[in-house]
C-alpha positions as CSV (number, residue, x, y, z in Angstrom):
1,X,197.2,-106.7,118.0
2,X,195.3,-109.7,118.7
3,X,192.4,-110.5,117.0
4,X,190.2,-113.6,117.8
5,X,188.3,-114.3,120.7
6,X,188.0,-111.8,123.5
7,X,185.2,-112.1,126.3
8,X,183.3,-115.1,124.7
9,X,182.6,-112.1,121.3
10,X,184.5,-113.0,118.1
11,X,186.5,-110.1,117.0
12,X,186.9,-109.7,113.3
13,X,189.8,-108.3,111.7
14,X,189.0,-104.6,110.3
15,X,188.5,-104.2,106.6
16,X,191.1,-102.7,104.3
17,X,190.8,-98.6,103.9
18,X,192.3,-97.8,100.9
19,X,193.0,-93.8,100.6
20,X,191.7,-91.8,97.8
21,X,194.6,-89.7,96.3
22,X,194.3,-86.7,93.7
23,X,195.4,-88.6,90.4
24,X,198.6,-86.1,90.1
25,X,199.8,-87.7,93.6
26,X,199.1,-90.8,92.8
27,X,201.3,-90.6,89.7
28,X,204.0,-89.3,91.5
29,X,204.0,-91.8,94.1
30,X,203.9,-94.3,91.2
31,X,206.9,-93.2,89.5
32,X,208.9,-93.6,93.2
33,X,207.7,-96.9,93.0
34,X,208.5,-97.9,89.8
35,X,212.0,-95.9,90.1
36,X,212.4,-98.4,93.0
37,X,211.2,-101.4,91.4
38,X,208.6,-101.9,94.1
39,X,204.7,-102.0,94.5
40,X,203.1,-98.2,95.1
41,X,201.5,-99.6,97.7
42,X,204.1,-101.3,99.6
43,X,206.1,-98.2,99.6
44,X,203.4,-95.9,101.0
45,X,203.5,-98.3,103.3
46,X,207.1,-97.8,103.8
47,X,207.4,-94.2,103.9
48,X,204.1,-94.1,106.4
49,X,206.4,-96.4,108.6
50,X,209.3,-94.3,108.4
51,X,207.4,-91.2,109.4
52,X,205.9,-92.5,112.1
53,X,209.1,-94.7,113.8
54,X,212.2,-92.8,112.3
């Protein structure tokens, strides 16, 4: 997606939502990550990906 000018209105980039999990999902997700060596947040990202393209 494009985002600058589009019929003479400047189009800002939407802000960041961050989801709110319950702490005991969190943690989980966390140990993935950490079993992986990789950011929590870059591998929700990863598995979101997955599940919607693979």
């Amino acid at each position: 997606m494009c985002w600058g000018v589009f019929g003479g209105m400047s189009m800002k980039q939407p802000t960041k939502q961050i989801p709110h999990f319950a702490q005991h999902l969190l943690d989980s997700i966390k140990a993935a990550a950490n079993a992986r060596d990789v950011p929590y947040q870059s591998l929700i990202k990863v598995w979101l990906q997955e599940k919607l393209h693979g």
